[in-house]
C-alpha positions in Angstrom: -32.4 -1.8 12.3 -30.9 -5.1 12.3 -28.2 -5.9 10.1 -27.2 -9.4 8.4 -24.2 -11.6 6.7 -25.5 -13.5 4.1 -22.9 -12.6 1.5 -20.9 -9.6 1.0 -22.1 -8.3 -2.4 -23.8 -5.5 -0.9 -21.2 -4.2 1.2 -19.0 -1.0 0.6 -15.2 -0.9 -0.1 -15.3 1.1 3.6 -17.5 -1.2 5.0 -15.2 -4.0 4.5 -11.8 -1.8 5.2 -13.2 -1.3 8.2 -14.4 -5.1 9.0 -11.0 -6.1 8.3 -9.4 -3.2 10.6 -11.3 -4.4 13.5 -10.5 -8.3 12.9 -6.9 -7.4 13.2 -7.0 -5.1 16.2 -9.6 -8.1 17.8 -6.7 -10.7 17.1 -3.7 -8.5 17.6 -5.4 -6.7 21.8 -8.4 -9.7 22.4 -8.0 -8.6 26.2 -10.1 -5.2 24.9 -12.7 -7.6 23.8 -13.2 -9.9 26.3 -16.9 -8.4 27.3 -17.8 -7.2 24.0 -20.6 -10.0 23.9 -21.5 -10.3 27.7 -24.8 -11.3 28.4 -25.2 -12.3 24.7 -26.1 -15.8 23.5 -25.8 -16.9 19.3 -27.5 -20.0 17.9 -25.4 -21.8 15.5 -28.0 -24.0 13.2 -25.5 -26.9 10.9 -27.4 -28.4 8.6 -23.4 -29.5 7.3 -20.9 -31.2 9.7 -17.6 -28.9 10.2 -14.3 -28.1 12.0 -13.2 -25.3 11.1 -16.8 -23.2 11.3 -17.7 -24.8 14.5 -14.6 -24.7 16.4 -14.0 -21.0 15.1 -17.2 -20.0 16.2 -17.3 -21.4 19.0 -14.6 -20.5 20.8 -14.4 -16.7 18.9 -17.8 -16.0 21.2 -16.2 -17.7 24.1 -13.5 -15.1 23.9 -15.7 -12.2 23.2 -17.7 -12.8 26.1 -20.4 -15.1 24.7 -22.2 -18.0 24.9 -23.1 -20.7 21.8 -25.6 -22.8 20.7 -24.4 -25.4 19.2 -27.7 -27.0 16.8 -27.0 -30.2 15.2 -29.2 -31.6 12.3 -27.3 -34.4 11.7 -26.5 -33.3 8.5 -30.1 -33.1 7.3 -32.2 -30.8 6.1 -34.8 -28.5 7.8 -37.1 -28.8 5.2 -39.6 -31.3 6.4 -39.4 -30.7 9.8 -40.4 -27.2 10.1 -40.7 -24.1 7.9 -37.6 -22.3 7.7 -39.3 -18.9 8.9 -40.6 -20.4 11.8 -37.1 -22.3 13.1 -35.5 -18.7 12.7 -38.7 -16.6 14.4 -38.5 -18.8 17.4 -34.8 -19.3 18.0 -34.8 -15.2 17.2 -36.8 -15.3 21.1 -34.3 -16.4 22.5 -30.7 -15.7 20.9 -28.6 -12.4 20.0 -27.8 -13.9 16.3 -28.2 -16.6 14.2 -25.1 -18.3 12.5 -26.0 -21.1 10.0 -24.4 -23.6 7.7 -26.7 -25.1 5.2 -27.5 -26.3 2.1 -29.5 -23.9 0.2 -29.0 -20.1 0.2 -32.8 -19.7 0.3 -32.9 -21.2 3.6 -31.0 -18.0 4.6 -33.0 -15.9 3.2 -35.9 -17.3 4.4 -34.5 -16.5 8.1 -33.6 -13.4 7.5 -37.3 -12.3 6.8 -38.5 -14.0 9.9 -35.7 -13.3 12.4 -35.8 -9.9 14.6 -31.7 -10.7 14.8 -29.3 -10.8 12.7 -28.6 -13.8 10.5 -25.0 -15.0 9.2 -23.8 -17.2 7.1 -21.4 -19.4 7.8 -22.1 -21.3 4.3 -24.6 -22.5 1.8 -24.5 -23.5 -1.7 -23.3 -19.9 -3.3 -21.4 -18.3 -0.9 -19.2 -18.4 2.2 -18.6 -14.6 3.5 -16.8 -16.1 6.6 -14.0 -17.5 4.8 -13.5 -14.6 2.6 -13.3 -12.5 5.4 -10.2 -14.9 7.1 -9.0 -15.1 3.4 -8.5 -11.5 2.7 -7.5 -10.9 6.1 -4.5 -13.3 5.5 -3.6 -11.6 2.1 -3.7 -8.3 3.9 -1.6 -9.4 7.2 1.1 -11.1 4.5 1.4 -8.6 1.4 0.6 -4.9 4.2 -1.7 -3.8 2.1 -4.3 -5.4 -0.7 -3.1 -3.0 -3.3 -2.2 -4.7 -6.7 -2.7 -7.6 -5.7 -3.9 -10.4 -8.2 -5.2 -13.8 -6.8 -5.7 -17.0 -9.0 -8.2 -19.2 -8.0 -7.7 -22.9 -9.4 -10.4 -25.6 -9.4 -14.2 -26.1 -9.0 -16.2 -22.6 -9.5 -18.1 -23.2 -5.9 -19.6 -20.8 -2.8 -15.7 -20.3 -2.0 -14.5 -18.5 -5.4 -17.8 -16.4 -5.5 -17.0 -14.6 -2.5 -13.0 -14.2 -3.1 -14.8 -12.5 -6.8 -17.2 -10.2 -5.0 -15.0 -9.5 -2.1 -11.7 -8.9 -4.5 -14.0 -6.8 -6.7 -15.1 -4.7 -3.6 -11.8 -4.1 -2.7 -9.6 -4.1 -5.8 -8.0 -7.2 -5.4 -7.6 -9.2 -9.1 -9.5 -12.2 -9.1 -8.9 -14.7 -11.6 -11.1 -18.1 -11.7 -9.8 -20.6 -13.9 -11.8 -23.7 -13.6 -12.4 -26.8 -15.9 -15.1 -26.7 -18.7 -18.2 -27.1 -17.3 -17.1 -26.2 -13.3 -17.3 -22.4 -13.9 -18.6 -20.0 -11.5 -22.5 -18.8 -11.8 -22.4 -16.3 -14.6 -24.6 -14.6 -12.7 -22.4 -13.9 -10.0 -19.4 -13.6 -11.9 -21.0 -10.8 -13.9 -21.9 -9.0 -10.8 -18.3 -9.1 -9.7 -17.0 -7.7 -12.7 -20.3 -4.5 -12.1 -18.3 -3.9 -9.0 -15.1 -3.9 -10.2 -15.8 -1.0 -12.0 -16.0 0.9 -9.4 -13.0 -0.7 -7.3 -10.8 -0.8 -10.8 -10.0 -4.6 -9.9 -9.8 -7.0 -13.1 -11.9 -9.8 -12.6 -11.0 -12.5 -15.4 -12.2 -16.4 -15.8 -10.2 -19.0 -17.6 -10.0 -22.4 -18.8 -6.0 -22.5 -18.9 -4.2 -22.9 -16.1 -1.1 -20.7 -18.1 -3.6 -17.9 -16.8 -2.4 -18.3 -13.6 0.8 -16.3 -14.2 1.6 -13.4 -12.8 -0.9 -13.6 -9.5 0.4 -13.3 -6.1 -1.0 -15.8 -4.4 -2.6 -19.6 -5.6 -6.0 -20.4 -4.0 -7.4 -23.8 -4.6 -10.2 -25.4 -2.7 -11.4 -29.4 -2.9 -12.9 -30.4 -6.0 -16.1 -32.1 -5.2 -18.2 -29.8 -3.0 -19.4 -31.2 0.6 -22.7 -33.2 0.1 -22.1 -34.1 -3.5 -22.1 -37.9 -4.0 -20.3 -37.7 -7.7 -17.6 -40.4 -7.5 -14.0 -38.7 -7.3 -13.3 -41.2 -10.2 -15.7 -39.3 -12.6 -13.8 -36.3 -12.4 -10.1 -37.0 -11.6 -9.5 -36.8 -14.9 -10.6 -33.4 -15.9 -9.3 -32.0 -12.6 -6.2 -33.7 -12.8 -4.5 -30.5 -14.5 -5.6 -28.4 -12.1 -3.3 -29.7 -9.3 -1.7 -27.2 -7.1 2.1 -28.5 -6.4 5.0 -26.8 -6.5 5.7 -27.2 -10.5 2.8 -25.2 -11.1 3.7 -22.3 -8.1 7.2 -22.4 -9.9 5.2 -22.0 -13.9 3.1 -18.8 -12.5 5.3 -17.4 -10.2 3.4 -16.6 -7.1 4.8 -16.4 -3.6 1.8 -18.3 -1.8 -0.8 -21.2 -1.8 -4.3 -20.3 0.1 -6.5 -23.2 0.5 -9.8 -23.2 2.7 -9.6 -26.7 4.0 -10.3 -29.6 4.5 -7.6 -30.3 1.8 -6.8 -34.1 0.3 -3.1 -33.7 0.3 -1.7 -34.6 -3.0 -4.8 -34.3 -4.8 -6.0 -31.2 -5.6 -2.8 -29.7 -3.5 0.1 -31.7 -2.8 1.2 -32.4 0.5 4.6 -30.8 0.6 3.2 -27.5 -0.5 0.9 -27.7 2.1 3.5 -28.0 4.8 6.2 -25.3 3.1 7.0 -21.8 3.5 4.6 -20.5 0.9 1.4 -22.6 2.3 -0.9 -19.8 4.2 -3.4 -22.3 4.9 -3.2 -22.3 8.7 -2.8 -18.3 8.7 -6.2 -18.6 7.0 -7.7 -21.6 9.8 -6.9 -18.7 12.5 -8.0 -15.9 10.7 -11.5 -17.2 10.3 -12.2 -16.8 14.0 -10.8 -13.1 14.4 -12.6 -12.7 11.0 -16.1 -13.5 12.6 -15.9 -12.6 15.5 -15.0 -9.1 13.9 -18.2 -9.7 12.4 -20.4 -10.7 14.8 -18.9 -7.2 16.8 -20.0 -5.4 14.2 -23.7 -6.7 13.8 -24.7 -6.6 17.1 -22.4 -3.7 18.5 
């Protein structure tokens, strides 16, 4: 039975201790996996332009073994060209896997019903699994182990901060997401990351005050207008403003790194000198996401 990626919120605490075991055996012996995906071929469907996703992908199944599809839609929609279910039924003749970037979860959804194979998502308006994957991966490789860990998130409740709550929830990882009035993460989501922290005994915690951020390990921020919204950064400088990442506010909470998922605007949300310093992990976390999906795409279609 065929298996998908469209966010992690189903996935078991061994599940994902195991996803992350092979992404660092991949990165640490890639000679073991260079035929893993022989003969294997994965379509990768953007409704979004990207460098990091692209790139990552592409090359990761290059190294694996594989070959990529590269689909452009010139950053437009499907809808209106075809019916979802029927782009993913016919590319499903064809490929091994689907990898998509688009606008709307629902689109994903809507392939995984039609498509025979699986169906990952390499982003859409509530999550990105891929970049969790890199992300946690990074805090693993740099802290040893995940235990006790405690992770502030700073900025726009977006796709990004839902899966570092699920994921951190999963695995015990504190998640705090301290976000203007108004930006907060979907209290749907947030709720169901705090369900699964039960079980994990993580402490899952949302904020308006940046003081909140004391204490944590690690400082995530991410860009504060989402890709595809037109909002005029004037409108909200303001109320984003206090949310800066710099080094005054890594000295006020204490924590020993800054994580951010790119593309960053130096010395707006993050300044630029942070970005380039000893505590930045931000191009730890630009590698990881290729040893992070590839360990994925082993996994769905070994």
């Amino acid at each position: 039975m065929k298996q998908d990626l469209l966010t992690f919120k189903d996935w078991t605490k061994q599940q994902l201790d195991e996803l992350l075991s092979l992404a660092a055996t991949i990165k640490s012996a890639p000679d073991k996996y260079t035929e893993v995906l022989k003969g294997k071929s994965v379509v990768a469907l953007f409704e979004k332009p990207s460098l990091r996703t692209r790139v990552s992908f592409e090359i990761g199944i290059n190294k694996l073994g594989g070959h990529m599809v590269y689909l452009d839609c010139q950053a437009g929609k499907l809808a209106g060209r075809e019916d979802a279910k029927d782009t993913a039924a016919n590319l499903a003749c064809w490929a091994d896997a689907i990898v998509a970037r688009v606008f709307s979860h629902q689109t994903l959804v809507e392939f995984s019903q039609a498509s025979k194979v699986p169906v990952v998502n390499a982003l859409c308006d509530l999550y990105h699994p891929c970049q969790a994957a890199a992300d946690f991966l990074t805090l693993q490789e740099t802290f040893g182990s995940l235990d006790n860990l405690t992770l502030a998130y700073l900025g726009d409740g977006n796709n990004v901060t839902h899966s570092l709550l699920l994921v951190g929830a999963i695995l015990g990882v504190n998640i705090t997401s301290i976000t203007p009035e108004g930006y907060e993460v979907d209290p749907t989501i947030f709720e169901l990351a705090k369900q699964l922290s039960e079980k994990s005994g993580a402490i899952i915690t949302q904020s308006h005050k940046v003081e909140d951020a004391k204490g944590a390990n690690v400082i995530y921020t991410d860009t504060w207008i989402s890709m595809g919204d037109e909002t005029p950064l004037a409108d909200i400088q303001q109320i984003f403003n206090p949310y800066k990442v710099d080094e005054q506010l890594m000295a006020l909470t204490g924590a020993e790194y800054v994580m951010h998922c790119q593309p960053a605007h130096r010395d707006l949300e993050i300044s630029g000198s942070l970005i380039d310093g000893n505590q930045s992990l931000l191009m730890q976390q630009a590698e990881n996401r290729m040893h992070g999906q590839n360990a994925i795409l082993v996994t769905l279609l070994s």
